[in-house]
Backbone as CSV, one residue per row, in Angstrom:
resi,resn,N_x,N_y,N_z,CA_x,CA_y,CA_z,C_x,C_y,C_z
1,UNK,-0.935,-12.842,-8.606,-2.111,-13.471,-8.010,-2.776,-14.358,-9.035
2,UNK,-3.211,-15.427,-8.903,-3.887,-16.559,-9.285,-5.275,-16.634,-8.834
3,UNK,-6.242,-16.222,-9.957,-7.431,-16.193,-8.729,-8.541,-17.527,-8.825
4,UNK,-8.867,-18.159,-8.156,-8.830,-19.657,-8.452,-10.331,-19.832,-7.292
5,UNK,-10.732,-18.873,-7.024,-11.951,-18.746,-6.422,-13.369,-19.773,-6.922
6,UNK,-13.094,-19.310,-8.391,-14.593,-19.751,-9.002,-15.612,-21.137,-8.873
7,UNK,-17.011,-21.045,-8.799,-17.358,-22.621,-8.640,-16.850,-23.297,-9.990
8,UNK,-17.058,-22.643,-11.111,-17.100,-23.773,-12.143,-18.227,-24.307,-12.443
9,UNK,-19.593,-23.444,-12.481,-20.666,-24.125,-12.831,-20.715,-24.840,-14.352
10,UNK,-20.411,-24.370,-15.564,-20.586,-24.762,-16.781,-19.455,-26.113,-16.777
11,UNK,-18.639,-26.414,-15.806,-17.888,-27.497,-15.892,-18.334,-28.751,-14.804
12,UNK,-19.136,-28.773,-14.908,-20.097,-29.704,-13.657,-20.678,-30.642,-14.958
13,UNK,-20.140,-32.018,-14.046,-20.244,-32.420,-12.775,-18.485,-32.399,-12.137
14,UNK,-17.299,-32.256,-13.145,-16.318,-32.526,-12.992,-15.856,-31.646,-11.531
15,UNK,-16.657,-30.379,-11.533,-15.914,-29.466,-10.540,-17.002,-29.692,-8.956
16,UNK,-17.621,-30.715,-9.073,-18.509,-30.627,-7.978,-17.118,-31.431,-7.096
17,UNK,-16.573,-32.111,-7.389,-15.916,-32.762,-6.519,-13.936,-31.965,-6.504
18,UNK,-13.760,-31.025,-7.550,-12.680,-30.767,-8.007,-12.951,-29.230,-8.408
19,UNK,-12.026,-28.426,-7.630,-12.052,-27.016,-7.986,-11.884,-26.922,-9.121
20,UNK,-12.009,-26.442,-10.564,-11.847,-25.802,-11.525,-10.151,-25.524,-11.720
21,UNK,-9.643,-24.723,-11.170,-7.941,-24.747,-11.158,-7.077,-25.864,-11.206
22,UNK,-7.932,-26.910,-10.952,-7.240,-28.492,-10.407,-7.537,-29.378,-11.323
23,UNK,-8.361,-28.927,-12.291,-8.979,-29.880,-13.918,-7.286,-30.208,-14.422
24,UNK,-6.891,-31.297,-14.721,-5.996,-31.590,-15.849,-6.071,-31.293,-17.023
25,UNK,-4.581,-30.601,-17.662,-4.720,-30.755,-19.046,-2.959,-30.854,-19.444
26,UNK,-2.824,-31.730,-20.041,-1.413,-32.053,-20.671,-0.428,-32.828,-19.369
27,UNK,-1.277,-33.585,-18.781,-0.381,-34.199,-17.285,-0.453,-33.272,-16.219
28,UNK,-0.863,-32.045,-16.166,-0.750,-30.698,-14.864,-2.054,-30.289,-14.897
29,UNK,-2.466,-30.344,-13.938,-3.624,-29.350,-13.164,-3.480,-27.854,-13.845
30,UNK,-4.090,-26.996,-14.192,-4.309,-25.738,-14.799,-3.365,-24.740,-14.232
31,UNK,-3.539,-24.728,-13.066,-2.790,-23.903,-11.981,-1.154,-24.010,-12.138
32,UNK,-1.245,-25.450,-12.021,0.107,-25.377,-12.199,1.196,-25.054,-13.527
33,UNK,0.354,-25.373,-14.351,1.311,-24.669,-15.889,1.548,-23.172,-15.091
34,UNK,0.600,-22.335,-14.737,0.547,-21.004,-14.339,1.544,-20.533,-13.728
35,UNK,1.190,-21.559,-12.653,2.659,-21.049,-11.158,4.121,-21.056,-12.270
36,UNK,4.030,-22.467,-12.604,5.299,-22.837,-13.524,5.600,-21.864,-13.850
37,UNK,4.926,-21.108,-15.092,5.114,-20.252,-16.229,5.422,-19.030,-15.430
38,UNK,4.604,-18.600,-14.300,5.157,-17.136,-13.296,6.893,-17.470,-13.115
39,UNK,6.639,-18.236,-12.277,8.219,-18.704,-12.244,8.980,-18.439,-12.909
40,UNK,9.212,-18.967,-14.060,10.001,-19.094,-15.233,10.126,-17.674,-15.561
41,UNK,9.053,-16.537,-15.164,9.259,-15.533,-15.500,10.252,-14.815,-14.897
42,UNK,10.507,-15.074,-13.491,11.079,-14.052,-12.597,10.087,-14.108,-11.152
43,UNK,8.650,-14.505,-11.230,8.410,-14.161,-10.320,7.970,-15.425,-8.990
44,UNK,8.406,-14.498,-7.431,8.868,-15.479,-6.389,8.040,-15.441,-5.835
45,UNK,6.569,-14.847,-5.439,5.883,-14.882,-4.560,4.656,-14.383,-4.940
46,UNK,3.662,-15.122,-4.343,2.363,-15.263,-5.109,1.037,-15.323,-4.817
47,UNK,-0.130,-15.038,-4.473,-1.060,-15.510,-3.860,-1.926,-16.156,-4.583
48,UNK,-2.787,-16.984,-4.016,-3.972,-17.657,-4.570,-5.470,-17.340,-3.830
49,UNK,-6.542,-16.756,-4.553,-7.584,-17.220,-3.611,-8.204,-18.007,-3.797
50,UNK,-9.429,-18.615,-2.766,-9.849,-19.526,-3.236,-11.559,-20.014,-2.410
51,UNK,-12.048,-20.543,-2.524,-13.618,-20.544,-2.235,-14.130,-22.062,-2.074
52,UNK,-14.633,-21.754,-3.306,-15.415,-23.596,-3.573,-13.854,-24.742,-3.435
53,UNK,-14.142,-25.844,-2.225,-13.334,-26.799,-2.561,-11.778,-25.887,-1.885
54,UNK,-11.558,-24.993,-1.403,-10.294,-24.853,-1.671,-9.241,-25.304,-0.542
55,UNK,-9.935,-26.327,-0.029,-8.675,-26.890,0.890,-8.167,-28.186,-0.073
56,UNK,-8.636,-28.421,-1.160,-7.949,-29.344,-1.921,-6.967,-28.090,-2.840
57,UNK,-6.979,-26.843,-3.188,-5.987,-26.376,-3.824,-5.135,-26.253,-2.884
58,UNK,-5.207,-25.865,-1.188,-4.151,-25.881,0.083,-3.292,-26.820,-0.019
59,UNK,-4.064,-28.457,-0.275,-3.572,-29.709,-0.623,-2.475,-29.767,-1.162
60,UNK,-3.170,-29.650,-2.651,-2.129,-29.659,-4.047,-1.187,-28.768,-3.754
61,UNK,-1.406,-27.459,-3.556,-0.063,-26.775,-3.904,0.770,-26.016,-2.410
62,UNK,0.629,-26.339,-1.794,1.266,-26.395,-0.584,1.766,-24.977,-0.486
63,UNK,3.192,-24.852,0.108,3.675,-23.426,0.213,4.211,-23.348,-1.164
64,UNK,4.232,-23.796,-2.217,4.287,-23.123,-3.741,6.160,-23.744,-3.895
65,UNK,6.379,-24.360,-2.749,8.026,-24.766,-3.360,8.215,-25.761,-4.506
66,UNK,7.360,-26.365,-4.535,7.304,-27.111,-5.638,7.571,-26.604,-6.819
67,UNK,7.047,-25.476,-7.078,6.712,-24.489,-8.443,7.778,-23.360,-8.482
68,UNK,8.808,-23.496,-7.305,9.641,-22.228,-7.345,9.301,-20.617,-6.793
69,UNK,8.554,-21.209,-5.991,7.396,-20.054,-4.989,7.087,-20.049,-3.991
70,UNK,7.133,-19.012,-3.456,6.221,-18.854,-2.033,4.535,-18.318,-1.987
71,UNK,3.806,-19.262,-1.727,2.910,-18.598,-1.795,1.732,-18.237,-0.900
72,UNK,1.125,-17.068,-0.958,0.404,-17.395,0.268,-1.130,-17.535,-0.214
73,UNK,-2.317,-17.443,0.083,-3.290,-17.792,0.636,-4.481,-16.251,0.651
74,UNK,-5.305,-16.365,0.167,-6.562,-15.161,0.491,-7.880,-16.061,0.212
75,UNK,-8.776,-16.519,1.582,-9.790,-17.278,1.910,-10.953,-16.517,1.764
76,UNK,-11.946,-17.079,0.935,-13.387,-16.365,0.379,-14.031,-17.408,0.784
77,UNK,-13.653,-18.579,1.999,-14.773,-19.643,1.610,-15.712,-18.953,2.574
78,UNK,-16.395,-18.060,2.732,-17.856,-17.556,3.281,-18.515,-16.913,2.505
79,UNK,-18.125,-16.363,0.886,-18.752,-16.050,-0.342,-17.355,-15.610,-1.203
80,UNK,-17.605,-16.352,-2.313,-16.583,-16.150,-3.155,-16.861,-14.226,-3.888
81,UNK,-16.002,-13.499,-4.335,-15.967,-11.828,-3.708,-15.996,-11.877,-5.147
82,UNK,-16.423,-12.047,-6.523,-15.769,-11.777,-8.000,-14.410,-11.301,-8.528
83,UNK,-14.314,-11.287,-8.968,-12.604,-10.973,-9.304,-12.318,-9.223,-8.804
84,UNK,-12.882,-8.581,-8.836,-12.535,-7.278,-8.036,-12.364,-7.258,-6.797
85,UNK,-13.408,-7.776,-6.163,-13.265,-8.197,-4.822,-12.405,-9.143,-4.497
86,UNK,-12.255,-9.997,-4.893,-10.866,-11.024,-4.638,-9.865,-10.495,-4.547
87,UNK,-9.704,-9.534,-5.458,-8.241,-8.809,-5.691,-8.043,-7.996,-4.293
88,UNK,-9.460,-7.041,-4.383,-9.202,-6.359,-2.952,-8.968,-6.577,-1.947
89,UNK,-9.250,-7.852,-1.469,-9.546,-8.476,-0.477,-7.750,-8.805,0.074
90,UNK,-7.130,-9.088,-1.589,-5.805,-9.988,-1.014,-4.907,-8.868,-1.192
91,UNK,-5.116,-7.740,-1.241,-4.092,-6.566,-1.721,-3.115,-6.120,-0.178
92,UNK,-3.717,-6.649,0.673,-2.470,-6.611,2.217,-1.341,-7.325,1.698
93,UNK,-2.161,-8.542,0.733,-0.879,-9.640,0.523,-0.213,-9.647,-0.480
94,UNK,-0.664,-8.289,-1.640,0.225,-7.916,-2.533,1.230,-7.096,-2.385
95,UNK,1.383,-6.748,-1.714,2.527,-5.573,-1.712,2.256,-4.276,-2.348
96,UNK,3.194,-3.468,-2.173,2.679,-2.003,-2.615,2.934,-1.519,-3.860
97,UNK,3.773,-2.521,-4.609,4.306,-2.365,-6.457,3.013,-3.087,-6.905
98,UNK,2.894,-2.848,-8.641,2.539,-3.457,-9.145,2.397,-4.991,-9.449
99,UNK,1.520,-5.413,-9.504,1.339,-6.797,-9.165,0.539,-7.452,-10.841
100,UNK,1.053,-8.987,-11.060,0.120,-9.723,-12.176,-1.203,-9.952,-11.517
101,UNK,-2.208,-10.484,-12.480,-2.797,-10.846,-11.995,-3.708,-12.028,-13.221
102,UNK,-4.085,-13.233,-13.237,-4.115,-14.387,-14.088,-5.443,-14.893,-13.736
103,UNK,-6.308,-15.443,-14.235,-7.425,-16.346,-14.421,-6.867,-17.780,-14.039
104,UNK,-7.477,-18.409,-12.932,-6.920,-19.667,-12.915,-7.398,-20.429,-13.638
105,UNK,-8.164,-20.184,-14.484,-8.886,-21.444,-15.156,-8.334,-20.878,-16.936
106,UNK,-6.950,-20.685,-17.372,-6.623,-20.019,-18.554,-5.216,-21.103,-18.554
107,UNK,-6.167,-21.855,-20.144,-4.365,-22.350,-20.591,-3.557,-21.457,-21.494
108,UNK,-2.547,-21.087,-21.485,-1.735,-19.726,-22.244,-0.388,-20.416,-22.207
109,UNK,0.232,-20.026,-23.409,1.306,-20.128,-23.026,2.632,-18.652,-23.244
110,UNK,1.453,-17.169,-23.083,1.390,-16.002,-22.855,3.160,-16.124,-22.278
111,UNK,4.070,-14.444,-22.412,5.234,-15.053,-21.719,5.209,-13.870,-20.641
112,UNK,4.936,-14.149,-19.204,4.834,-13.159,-17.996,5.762,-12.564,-17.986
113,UNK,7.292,-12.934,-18.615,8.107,-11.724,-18.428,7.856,-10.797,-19.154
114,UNK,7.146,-10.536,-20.069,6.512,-8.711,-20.758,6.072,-7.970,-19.349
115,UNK,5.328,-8.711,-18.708,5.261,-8.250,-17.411,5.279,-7.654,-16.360
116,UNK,6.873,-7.954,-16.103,7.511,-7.892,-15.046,8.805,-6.737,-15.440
117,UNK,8.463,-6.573,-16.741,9.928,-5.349,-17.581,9.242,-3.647,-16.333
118,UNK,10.678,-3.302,-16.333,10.080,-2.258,-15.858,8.978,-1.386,-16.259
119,UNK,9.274,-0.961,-17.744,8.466,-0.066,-18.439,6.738,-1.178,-18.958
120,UNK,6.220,-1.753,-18.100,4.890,-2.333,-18.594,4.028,-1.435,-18.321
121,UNK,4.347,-0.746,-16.959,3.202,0.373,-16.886,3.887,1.702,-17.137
122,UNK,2.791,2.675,-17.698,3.367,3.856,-18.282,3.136,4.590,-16.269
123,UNK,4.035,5.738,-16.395,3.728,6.424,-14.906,2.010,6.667,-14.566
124,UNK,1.238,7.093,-15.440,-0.098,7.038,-15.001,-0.980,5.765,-15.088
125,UNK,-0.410,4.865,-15.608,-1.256,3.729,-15.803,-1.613,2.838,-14.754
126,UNK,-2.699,2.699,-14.336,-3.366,1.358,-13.677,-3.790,0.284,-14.054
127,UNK,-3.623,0.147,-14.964,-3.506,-1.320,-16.104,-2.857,-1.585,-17.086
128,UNK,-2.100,-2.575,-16.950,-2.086,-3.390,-18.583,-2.560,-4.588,-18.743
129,UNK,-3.694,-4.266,-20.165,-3.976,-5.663,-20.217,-3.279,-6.359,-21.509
130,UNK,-3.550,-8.110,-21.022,-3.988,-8.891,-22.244,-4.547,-8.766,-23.098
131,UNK,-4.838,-8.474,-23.952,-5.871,-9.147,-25.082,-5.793,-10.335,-25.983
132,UNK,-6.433,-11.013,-26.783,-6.641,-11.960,-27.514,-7.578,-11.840,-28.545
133,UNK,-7.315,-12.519,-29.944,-8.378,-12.437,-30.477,-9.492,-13.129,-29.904
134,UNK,-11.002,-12.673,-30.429,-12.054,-13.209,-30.103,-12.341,-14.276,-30.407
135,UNK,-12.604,-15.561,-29.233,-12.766,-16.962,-29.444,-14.133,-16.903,-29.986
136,UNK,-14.740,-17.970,-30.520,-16.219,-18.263,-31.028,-17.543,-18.095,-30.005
137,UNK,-16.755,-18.404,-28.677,-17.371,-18.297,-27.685,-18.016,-17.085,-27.284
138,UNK,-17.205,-15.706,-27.722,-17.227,-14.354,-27.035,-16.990,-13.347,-28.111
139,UNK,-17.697,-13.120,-29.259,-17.009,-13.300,-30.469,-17.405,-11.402,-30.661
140,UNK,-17.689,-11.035,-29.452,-18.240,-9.453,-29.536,-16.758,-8.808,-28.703
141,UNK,-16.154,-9.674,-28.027,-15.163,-8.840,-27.464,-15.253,-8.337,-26.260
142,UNK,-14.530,-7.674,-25.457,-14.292,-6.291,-24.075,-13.988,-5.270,-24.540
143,UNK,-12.810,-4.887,-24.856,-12.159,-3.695,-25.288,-11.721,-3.945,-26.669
144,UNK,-11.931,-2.383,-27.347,-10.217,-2.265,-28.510,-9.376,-1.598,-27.740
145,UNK,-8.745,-1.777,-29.057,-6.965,-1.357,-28.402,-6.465,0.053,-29.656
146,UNK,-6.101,0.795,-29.705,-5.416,1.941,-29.909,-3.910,2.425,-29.910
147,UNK,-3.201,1.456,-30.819,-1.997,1.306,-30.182,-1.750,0.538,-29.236
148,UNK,-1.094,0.939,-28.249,-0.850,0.508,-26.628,-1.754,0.997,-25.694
149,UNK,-2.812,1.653,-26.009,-3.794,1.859,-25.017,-5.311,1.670,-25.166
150,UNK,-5.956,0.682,-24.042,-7.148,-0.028,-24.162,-8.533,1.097,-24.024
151,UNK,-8.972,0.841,-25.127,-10.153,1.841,-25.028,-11.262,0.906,-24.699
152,UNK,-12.408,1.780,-23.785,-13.669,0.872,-23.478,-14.572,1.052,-24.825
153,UNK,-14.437,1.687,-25.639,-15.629,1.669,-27.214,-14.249,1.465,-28.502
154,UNK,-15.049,1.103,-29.206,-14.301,1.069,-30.260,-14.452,0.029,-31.790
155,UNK,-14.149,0.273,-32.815,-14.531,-0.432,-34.013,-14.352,-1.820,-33.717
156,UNK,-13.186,-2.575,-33.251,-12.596,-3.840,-33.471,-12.413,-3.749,-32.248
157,UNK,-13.008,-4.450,-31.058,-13.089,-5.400,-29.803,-12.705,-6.723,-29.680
158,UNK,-11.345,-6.633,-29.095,-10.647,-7.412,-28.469,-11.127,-8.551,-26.899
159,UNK,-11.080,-9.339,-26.919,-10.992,-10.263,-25.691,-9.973,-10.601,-24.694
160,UNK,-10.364,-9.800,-23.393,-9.929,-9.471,-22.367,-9.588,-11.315,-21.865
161,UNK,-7.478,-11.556,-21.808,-7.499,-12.568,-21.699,-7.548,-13.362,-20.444
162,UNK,-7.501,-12.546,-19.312,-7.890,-12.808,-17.620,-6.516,-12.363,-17.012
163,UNK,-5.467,-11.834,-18.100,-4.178,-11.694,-17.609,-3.777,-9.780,-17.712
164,UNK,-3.416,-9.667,-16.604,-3.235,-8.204,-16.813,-2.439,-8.182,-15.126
165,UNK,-1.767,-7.097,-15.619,-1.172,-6.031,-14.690,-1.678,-4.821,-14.068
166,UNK,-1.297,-4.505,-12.786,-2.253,-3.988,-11.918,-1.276,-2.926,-10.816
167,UNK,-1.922,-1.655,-10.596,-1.910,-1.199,-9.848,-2.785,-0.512,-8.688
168,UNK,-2.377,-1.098,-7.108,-3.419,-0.969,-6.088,-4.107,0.073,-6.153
169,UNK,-3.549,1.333,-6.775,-4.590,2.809,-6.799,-5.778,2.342,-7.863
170,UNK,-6.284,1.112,-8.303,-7.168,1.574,-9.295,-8.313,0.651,-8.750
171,UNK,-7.757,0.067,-7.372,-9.216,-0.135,-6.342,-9.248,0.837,-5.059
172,UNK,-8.822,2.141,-5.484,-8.821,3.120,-4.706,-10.389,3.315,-4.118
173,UNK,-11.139,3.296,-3.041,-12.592,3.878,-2.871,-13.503,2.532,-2.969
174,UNK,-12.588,1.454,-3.389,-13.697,0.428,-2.845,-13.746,-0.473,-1.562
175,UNK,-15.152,-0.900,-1.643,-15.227,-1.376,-0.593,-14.813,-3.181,-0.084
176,UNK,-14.705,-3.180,1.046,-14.660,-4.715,0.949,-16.454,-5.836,0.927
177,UNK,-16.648,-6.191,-0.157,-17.562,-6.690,-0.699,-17.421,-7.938,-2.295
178,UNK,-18.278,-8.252,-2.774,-18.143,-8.982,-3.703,-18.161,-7.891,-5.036
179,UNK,-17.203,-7.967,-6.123,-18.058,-6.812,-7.102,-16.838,-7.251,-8.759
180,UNK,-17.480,-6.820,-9.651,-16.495,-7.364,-10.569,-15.294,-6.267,-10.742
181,UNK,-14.469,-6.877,-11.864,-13.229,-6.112,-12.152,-13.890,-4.845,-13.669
182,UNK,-14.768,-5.621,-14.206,-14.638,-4.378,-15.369,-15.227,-3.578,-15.429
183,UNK,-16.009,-3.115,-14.609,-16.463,-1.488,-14.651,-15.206,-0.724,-13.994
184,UNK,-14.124,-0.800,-13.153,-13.011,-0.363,-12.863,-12.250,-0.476,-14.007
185,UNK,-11.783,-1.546,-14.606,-10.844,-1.405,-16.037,-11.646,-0.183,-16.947
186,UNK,-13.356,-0.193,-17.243,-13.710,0.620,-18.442,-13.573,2.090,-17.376
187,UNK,-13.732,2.190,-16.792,-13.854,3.535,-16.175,-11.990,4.274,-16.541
188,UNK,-10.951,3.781,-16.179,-9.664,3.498,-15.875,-9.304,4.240,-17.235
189,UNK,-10.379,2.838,-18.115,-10.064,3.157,-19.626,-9.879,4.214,-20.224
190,UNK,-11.172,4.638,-19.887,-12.248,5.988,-20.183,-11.239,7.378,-19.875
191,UNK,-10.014,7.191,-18.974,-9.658,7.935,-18.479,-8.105,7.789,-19.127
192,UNK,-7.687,7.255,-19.744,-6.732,6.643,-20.553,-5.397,6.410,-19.843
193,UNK,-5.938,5.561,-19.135,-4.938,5.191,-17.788,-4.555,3.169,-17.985
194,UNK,-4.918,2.651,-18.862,-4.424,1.527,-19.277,-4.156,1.526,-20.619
195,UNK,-2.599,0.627,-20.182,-2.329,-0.060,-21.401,-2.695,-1.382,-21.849
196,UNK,-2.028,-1.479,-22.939,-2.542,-3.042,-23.355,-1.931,-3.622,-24.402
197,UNK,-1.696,-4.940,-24.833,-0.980,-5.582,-26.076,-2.443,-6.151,-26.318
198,UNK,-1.667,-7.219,-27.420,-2.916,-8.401,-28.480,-2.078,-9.273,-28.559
199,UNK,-2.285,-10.375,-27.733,-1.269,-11.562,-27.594,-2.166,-12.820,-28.774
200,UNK,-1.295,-12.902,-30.090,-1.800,-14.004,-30.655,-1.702,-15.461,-30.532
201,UNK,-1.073,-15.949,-29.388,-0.531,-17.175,-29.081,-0.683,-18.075,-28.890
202,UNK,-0.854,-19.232,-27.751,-1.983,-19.812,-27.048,-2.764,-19.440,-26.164
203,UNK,-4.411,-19.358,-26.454,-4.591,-18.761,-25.024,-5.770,-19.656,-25.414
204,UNK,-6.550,-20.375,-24.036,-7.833,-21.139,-24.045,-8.714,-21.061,-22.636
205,UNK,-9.653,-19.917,-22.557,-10.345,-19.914,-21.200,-11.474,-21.460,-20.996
206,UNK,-10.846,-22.133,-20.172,-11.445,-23.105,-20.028,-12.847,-22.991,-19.079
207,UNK,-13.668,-23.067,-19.959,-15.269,-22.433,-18.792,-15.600,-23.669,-19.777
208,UNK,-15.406,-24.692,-20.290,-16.617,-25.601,-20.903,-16.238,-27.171,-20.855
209,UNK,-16.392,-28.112,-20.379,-16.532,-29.291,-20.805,-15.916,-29.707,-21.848
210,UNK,-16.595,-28.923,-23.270,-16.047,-28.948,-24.470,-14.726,-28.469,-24.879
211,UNK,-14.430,-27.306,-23.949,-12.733,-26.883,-23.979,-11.988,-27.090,-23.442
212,UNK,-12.232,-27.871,-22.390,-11.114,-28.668,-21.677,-10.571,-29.888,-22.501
213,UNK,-11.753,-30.731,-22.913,-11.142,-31.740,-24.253,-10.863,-31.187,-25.355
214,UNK,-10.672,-30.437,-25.774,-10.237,-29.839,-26.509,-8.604,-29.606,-26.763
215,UNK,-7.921,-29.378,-25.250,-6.988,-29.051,-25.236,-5.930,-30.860,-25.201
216,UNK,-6.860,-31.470,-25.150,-5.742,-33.115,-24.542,-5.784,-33.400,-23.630
C-alpha cells in the first residue's frame, strides 16, 4: 500500500493544484519511483489511497500497468482517515498475508525485497519497521531499536522511515474512523511484537519546499 492521502500543507502552494505524491523529482513523480521500486521487488498488486486531488493520481497512474502492477484504489475523499485509518479502511483490499506499507511522499532508494523474504516477520510479530537515522528535521527520533526489535523508550531513537511491514491483527479492535498509526506500533512495541532494521541509505521524507529541491 502506498498511502498518498495527505494534503501537503507545508508544500503549498505547489500541492494546492498537485497532490503531494505527484511532486517531481529526478524526471518521476514520487509515487512512481515507489510503484517502480515495489515492482522490482517482486511485488504485483497494490493499493493506493487517496483524498486531496486524487482523481489526478486515478489520472496518472491508471490500473498500475505501466509500473508492472495492478492496482487498486481506497477513496477518503469525504475526510482523509490518518495513516491508521487509511490502512484500515483498505485492509478488504489487502488480503489476509502480510502486507508493505510506504509513505507516498518518501524518496528511498530502501530495497523492498528485505520485505517480501519469508522470514521478515518473526511468528508473533505485527511489525517490521524501517528506521533511519535522524534527519535535522526530527532529530529526537520514534523508536530505538534493540537488535531486531523496536522498542517504544530507549537511549538512541531512531526515525520511523514511513516504510514498514504489517500484519492485519495489529488493527485488531479498531474502528472505522480517522486515527494515527503510532500509538498501535508503541503499544505492539511495548509488547515486543515488532521488528525492525536501520536502513542507512537514501531516504528523504519530502514534507518541505526546501526538500524537494534538495533532491534535483
Amino acid at each position: 500500500m502506498v498511502l498518498a492521502a495527505g494534503r501537503g500543507e507545508r508544500l503549498r502552494p505547489l500541492t494546492d493544484t498537485t497532490p503531494k505524491p505527484l511532486l517531481v523529482v529526478r524526471g518521476r513523480p514520487l509515487i512512481e519511483h515507489l510503484l517502480l521500486a515495489l515492482a522490482a521487488a517482486g511485488v504485483r498488486e497494490a493499493v493506493v489511497n487517496h483524498s486531496w486531488l486524487g482523481g489526478a493520481l486515478l489520472s496518472v497512474l491508471g490500473d498500475g500497468s505501466a509500473y508492472g502492477l495492478t492496482l487498486s484504489y481506497s477513496d477518503e475523499s469525504t475526510g482523509a482517515l490518518e495513516t491508521g485509518g487509511g490502512i484500515f479502511r483498505a485492509l478488504p483490499l489487502l488480503g489476509p498475508g502480510p502486507f508493505i506499507v510506504v509513505n507516498g511522499d518518501v524518496w528511498t532508494d530502501y530495497p523492498f525485497a528485505t520485505l517480501c523474504r519469508d522470514d521478515a516477520l518473526g511468528e508473533r510479530d505485527l511489525a517490521r519497521l524501517v528506521l533511519v537515522p535522524n534527519p535535522a528535521h526530527h532529530a529526537s527520533g520514534d523508536f530505538a531499536l534493540e537488535g531486531t526489535r523496536v522498542r517504544s523508550v530507549g537511549a538512541t531513537r531512531h526515525t520511523f522511515s514511513g516504510i514498514g511491514l504489517y500484519r492485519a491483527a495489529l488493527f485488531d479492535g479498531c474502528e472505522p474512523r480517522a486515527f494515527p498509526l503510532a500509538p498501535l506500533l508503541r503499544k505492539a512495541a511495548e509488547e515486543d511484537r515488532v521488528a525492525g532494521e536501520l536502513y542507512g541509505g537514501e531516504w528523504t521524507d519530502v514534507g518541505s519546499i526546501e526538500r524537494l529541491k534538495a533532491l534535483g
